[in-house]
LOTORTI-544234 format. One line per field, with one value per residue (C-alpha): residue number from 1; x, y, z. Coordinates in nm, 2 decimals. Layout:
N
pake <- [NUM/...]
xx <- [X/...]
yy <- [Y/...]
zz <- [Z/...]
END
This chain:
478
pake <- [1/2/3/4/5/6/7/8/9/10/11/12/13/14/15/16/17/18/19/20/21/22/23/24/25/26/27/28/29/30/31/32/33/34/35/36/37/38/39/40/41/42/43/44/45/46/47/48/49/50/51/52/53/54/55/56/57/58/59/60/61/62/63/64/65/66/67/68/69/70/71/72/73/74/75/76/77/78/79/80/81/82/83/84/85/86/87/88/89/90/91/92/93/94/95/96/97/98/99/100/101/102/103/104/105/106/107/108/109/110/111/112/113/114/115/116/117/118/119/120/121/122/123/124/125/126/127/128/129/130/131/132/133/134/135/136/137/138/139/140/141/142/143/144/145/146/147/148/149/150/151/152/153/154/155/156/157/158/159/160/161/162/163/164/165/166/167/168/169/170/171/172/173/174/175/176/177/178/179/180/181/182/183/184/185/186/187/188/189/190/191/192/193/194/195/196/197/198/199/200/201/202/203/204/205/206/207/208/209/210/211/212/213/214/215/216/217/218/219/220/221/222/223/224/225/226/227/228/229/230/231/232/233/234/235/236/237/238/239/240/241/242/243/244/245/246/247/248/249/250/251/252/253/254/255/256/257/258/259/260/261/262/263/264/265/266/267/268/269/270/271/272/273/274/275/276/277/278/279/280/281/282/283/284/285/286/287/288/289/290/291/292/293/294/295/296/297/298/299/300/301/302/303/304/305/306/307/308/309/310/311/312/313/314/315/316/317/318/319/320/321/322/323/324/325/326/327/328/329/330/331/332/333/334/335/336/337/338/339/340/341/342/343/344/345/346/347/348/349/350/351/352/353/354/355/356/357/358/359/360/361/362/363/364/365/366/367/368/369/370/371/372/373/374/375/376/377/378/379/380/381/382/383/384/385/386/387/388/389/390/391/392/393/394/395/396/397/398/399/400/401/402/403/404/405/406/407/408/409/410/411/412/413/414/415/416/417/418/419/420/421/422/423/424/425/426/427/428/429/430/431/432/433/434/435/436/437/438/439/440/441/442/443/444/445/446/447/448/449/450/451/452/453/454/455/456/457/458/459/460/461/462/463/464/465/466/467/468/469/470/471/472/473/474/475/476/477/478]
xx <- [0.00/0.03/0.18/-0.02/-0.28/-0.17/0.21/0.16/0.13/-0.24/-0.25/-0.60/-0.78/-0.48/-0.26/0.06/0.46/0.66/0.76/1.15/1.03/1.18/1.10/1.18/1.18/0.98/1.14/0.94/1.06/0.96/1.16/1.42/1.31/1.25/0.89/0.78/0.84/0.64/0.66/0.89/0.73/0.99/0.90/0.71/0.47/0.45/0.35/0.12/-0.03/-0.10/-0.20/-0.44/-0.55/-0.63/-0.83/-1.07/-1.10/-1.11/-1.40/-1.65/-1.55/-1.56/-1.84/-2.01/-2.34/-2.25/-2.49/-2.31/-1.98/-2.09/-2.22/-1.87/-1.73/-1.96/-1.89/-1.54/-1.57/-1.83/-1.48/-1.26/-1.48/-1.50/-1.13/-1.03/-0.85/-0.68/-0.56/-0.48/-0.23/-0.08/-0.03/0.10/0.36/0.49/0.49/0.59/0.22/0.05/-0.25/-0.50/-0.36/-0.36/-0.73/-0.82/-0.64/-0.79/-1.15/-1.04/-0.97/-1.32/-1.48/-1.29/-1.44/-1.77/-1.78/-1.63/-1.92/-2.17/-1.97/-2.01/-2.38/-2.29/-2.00/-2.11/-2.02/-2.21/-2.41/-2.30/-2.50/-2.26/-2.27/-2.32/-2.67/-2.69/-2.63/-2.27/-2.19/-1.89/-1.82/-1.58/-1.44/-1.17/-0.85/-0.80/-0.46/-0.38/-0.03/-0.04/0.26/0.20/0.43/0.52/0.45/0.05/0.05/-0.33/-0.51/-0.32/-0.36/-0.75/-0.69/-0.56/-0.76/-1.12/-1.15/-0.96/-1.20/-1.49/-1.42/-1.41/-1.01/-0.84/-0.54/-0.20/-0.14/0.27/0.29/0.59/0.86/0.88/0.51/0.34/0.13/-0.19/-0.19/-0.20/-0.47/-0.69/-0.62/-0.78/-1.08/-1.15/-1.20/-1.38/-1.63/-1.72/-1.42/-1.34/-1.03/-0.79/-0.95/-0.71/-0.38/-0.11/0.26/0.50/0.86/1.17/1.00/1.29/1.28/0.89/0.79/1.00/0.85/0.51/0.58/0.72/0.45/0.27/-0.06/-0.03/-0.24/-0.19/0.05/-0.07/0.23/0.30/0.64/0.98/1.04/1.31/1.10/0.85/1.07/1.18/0.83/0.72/1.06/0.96/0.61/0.67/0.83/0.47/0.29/0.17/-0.12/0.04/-0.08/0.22/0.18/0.51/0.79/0.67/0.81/0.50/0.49/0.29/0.24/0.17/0.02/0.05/-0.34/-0.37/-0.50/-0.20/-0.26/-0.46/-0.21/0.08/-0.13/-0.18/0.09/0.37/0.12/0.09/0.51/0.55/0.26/0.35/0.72/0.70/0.72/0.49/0.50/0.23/0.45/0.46/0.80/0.84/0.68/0.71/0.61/0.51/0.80/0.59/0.48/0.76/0.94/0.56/0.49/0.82/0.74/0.44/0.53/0.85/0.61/0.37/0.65/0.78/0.41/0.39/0.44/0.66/0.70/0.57/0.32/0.08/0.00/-0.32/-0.16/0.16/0.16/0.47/0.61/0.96/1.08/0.99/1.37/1.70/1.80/1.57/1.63/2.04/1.92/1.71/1.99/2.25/2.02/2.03/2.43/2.42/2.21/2.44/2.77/2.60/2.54/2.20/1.96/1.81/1.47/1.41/1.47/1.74/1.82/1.73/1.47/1.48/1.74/1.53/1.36/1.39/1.30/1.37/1.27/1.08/1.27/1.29/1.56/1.56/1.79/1.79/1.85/1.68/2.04/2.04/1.98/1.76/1.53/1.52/1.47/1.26/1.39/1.09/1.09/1.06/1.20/1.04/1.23/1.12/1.13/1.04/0.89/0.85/0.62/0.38/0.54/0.87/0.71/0.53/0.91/1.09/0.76/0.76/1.11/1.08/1.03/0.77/0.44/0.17/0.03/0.04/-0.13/-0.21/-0.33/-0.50/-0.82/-0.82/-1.03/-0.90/-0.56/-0.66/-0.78/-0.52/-0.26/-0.41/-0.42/-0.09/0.07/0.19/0.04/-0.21/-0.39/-0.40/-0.57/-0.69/-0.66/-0.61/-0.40/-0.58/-0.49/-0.71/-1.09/-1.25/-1.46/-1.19/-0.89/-0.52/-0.25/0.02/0.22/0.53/0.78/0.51/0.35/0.04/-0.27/-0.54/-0.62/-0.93/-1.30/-1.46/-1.08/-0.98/-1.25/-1.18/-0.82/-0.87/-1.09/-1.05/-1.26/-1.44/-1.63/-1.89/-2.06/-2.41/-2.54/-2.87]
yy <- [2.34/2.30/1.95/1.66/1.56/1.25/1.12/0.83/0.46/0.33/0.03/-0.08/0.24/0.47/0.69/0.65/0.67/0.34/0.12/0.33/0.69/0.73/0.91/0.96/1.27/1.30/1.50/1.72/1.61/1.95/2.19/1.94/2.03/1.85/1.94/1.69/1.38/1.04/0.78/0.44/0.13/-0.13/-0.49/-0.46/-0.24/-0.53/-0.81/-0.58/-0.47/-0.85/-0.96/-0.70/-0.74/-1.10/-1.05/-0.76/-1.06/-1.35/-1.11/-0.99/-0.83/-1.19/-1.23/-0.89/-0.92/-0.85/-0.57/-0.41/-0.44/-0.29/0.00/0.07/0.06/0.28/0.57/0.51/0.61/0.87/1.04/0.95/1.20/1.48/1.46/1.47/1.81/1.71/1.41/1.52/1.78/1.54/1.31/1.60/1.69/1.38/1.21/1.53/1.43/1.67/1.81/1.73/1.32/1.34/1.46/1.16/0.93/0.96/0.97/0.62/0.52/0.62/0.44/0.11/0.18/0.21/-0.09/-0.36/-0.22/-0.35/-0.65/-0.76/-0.84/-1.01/-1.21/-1.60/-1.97/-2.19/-2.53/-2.80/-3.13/-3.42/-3.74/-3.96/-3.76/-3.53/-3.17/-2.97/-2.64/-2.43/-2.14/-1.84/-1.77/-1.46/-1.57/-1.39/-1.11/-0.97/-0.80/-0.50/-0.41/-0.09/0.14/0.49/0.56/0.51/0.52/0.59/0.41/0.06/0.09/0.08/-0.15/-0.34/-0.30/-0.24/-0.63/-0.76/-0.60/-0.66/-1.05/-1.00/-1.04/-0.74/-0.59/-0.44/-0.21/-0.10/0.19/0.27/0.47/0.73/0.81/0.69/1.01/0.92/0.58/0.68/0.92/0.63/0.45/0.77/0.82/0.42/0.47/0.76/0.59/0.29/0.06/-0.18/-0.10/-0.32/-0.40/-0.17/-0.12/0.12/0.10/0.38/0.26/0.10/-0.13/-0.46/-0.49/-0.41/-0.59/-0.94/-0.94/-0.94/-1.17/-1.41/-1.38/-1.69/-1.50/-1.35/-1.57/-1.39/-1.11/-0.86/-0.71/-0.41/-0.36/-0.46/-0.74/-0.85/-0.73/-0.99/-1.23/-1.28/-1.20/-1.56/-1.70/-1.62/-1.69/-2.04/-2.18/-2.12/-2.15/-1.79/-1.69/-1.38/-1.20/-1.04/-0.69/-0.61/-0.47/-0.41/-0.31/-0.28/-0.26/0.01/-0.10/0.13/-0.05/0.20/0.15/0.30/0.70/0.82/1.13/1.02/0.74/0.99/1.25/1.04/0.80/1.05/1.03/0.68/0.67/1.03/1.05/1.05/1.09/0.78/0.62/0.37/-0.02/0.04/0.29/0.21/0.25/0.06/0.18/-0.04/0.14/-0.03/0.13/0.29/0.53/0.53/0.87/1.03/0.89/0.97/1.37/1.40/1.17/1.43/1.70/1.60/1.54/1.87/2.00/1.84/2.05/1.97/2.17/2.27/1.98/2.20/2.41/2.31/2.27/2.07/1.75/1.60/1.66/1.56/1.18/1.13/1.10/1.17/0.86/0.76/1.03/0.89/0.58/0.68/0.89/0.58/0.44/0.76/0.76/0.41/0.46/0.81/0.58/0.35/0.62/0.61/0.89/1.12/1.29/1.54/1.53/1.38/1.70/1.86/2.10/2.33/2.40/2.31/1.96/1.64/1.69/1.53/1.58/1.36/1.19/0.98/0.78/0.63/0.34/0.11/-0.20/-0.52/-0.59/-0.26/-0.23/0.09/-0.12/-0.41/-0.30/-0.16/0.24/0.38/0.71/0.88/0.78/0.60/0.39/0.38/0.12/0.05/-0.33/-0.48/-0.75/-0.85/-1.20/-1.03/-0.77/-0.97/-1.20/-0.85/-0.79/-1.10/-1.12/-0.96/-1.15/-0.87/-0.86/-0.66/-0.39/-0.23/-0.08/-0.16/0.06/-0.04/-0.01/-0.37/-0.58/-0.89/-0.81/-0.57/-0.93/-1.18/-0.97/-0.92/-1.28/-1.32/-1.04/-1.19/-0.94/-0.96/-0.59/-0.48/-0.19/-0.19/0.16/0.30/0.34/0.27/-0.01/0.03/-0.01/-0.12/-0.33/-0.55/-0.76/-0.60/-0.81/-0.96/-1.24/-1.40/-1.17/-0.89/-1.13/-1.37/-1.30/-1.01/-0.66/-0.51/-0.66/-1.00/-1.10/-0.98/-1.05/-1.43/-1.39/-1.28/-1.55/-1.94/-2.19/-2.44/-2.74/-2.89/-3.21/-3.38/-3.69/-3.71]
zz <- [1.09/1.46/1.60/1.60/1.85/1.93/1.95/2.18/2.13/2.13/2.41/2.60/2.51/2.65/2.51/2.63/2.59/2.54/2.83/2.83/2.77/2.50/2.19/1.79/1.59/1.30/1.01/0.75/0.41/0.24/0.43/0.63/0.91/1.28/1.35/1.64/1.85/1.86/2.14/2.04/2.16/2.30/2.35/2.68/2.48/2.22/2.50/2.65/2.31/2.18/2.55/2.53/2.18/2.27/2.57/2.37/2.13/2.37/2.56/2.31/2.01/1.76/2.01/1.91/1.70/1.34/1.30/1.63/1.48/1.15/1.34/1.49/1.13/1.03/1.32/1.23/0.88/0.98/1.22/0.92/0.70/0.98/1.05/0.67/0.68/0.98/0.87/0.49/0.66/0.90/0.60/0.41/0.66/0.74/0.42/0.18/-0.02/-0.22/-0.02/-0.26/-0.26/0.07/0.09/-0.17/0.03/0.36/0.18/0.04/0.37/0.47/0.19/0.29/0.64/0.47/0.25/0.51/0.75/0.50/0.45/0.80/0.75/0.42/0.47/0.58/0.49/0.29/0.33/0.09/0.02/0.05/-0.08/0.27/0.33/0.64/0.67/0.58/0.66/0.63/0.89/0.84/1.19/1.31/1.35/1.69/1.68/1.35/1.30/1.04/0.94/0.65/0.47/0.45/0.10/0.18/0.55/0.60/0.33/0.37/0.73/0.64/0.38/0.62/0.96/0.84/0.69/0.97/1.25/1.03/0.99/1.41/1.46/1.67/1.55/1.56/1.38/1.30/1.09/0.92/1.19/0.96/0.95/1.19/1.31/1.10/1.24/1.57/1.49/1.35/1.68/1.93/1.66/1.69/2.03/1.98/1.72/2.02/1.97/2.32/2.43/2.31/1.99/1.78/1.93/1.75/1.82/1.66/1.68/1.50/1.22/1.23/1.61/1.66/1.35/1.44/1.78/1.59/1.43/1.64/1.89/1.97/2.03/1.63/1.41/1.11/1.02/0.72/0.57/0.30/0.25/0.04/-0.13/0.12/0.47/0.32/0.26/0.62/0.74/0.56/0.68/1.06/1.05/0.89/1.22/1.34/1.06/1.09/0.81/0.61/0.34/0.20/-0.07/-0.19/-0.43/-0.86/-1.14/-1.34/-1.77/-1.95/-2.27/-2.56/-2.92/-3.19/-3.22/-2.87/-2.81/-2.80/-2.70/-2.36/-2.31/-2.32/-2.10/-1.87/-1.84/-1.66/-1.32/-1.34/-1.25/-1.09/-0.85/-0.48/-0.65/-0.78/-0.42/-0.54/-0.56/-0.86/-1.06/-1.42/-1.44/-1.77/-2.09/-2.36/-2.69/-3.02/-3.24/-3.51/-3.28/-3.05/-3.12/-3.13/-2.83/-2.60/-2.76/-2.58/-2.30/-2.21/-2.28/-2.05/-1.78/-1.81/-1.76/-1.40/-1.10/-0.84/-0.50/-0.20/-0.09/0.05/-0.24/-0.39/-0.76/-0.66/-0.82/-0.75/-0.37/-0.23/-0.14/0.18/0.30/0.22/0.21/0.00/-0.26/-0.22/-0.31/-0.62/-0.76/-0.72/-1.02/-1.23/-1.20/-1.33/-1.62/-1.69/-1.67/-1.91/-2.16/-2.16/-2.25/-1.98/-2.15/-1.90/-1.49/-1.28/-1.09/-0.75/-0.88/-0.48/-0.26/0.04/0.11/-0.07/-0.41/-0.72/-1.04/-1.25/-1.52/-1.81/-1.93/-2.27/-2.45/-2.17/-2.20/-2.06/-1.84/-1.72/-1.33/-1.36/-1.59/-1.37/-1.00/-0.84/-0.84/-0.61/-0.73/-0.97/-1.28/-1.58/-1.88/-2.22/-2.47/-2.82/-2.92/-3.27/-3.17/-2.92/-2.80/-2.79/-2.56/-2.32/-2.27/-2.19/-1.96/-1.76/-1.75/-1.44/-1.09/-1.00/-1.09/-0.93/-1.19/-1.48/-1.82/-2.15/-2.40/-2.71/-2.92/-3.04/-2.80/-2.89/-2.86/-2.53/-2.35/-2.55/-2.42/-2.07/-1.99/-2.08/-1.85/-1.49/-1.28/-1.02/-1.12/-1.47/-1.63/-1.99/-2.13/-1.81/-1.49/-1.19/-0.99/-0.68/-0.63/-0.29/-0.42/-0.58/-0.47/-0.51/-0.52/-0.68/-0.84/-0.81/-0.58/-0.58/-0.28/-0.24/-0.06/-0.16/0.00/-0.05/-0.20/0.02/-0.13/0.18/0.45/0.36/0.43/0.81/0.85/0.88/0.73/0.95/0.80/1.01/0.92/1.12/1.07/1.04]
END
């Protein structure tokens, strides 16, 4: 594909190069290869982003009639959907995604543009009757400058995730996408404007994520700062924002259970289960990247498990059948085979994968270790990519220890046909998204979040709206 349209920071309705000129290449994880340069924002570009951010808000955007801010949603979305091609490829080049992911995931980013549109109209405090008489009413208000902060494993959906309820609840925003891909982040930016945005509204700013992201942060004007990100990133994100007493809504690191009961399909669990760890090559804070297998059927189900790994196709990211594309860095793939040495030196079983399946880009095949144990570090961290480890259980309550052992706790699967067991069970996993019988963590119409180190606050659903809003109580005497 040709280079992308727009490689400048988004400040004030311009498109421009950072404050120094200077500028960061972008590298195509699929064929190693240099393919284009983006502007670095410095931290003049940060004070002139929130400045302006704050006057768009201060001067009519929370200010905007509801109906008239819904409508710019709406046109958003609308360039969203005739942009999808363009987008998908930019996503595909910059992140190594499979095309067809890529397509899905900017039509989910349409849909959240769709659904906090109607929200606008439908998002309002409540009146309360009180006990001293007179009239009680609660208001939700903007908070005024939002920070987003968003990954690269997801760039453009959690960058809508993350804007849409923000701009909807009638806060401005800006928005740091990840310096490794930022391209469909500044896209969104030029078709915002495009759709009716006021300048200033939505600002984008490309550049090194510590140095950008602190200044954020630490910026008196930022009332709330929506992160997605690592578990430690999030950790000094609250530690800075508490000398303020910042709002933050923090999405971070998992190491999410798949559990298997022998009364389970097996067949559709074990079909199914290899892209629930191995899609976007397992650079995913979702990935159910422990399987926990009731023993009976334990060897029957790590058959067809490794069968159906085998099955999945991994290559070139732009072919409509590829499944499984390459990490989206070197470095990255480094650090995911610094795990599979550790569980080699252990002795432990590798299923299938662990190699460099093409000579050219950053590939890695999609493995499966078995005979870990509950000490090992590739069964306790966080691997992000892709790599899964098996484990047999005798019994439910020893199962459910070995699963919240675990300081993460954002997603994950179980699989049974018993209903009471399917909700006993449920209730009892520490995670903030759960699927029963299934793998699908996100729905736009419901919060996603987590528990413990996994973060606090919500994404997605009215979850969301309420948390870029403040909430006012106003009494009257009558």
């Amino acid at each position: 594909m040709s280079k992308p349209c727009n490689t400048q920071l988004v400040i004030d309705g311009v498109c421009r190069d950072g404050a120094s000129g200077r500028r960061m290449t972008l590298v195509d994880p699929a064929r190693e290869e240099a393919w284009c340069e983006v502007a670095v924002a410095e931290l003049a570009d940060v004070e002139a982003a929130v400045a302006g951010a704050q006057r768009a808000f201060e001067t009519g955007w929370r200010d905007l009639a509801p109906g008239k801010r819904a409508e710019v949603l709406y046109a958003v979305a609308r360039l969203i959907r005739e942009h999808l091609e363009e987008l998908a490829q930019l996503e595909m080049r910059n992140v190594g995604k499979p095309i067809s992911d890529a397509r899905d995931e900017v039509a989910l980013g349409a849909r959240v543009f769709e659904y906090y549109a109607g929200a606008v109209t439908k998002f309002f405090g409540q009146t309360i009757p009180v006990a001293r008489g007179g009239f009680d009413f609660t208001l939700r208000q903007p908070m005024g400058v939002v920070a987003a902060i968003v990954p690269w494993n997801f760039p453009f959906p959690i960058a809508c995730w993350k804007v849409a309820p923000a701009l909807a609840a009638g806060n401005c925003v800006v928005l740091k996408p990840a310096s490794l891909t930022p391209l469909t982040a500044l896209r969104l930016g030029v078709l915002a404007l495009e759709a009716g945005m006021t300048a200033g509204v939505l600002q984008v700013l490309s550049g090194a994520g510590g140095q950008i992201g602190d200044a954020l942060v630490q910026h008196p004007l930022v009332r709330k700062i929506s992160f997605t990100g690592s578990t430690s990133v999030g950790s000094r994100i609250m530690q800075l924002a508490s000398r303020d007493i910042k709002r933050v809504s923090l999405e971070l690191g998992g190491k999410s259970p798949n559990i298997i009961f022998a009364d389970a399909d097996l067949e559709q669990a074990a079909r199914t289960s290899p892209m629930s760890v191995f899609a976007n090559c397992g650079q995913d804070c979702c990935a159910r990247s422990r399987v926990f297998v009731e023993r009976k059927v334990y060897d029957r189900f790590v058959e067809l498990f490794v069968a159906a790994t085998r099955q999945l196709a991994v290559g070139d990211p732009s072919k409509e059948e590829t499944q499984v594309g390459p990490m989206v860095s070197a470095q990255q793939r480094e650090s995911v085979e610094r795990f599979l040495d550790s569980a080699r030196q252990a002795k432990r079983t590798l299923a299938c994968g662990g190699d460099r399946p093409h000579t050219k880009g950053y590939y890695l095949s999609p493995t499966v270790v078995l005979g870990c144990e509950t000490t090992d570090w590739i069964w306790r961290e966080e691997v992000f990519g892709p790599v899964v480890c098996v484990r047999p259980f005798d019994d439910e309550e020893q199962m459910l220890r070995e699963v919240n052992e675990s300081p993460y706790g954002l997603s994950g699967s179980l699989w049974t046909n018993d209903l009471r067991r399917a909700l006993r069970v449920a209730r009892r996993v520490e995670s903030g998204v759960l699927s029963i019988n299934s793998h699908t963590s996100v729905h736009v119409e419901a919060p996603f979040g987590g528990f413990k180190q996994s973060g606090l606050g919500r994404d997605l659903g009215m979850a969301a709206m309420e948390g870029y809003t403040e909430l006012k109580n106003v009494y009257v005497a009558l």
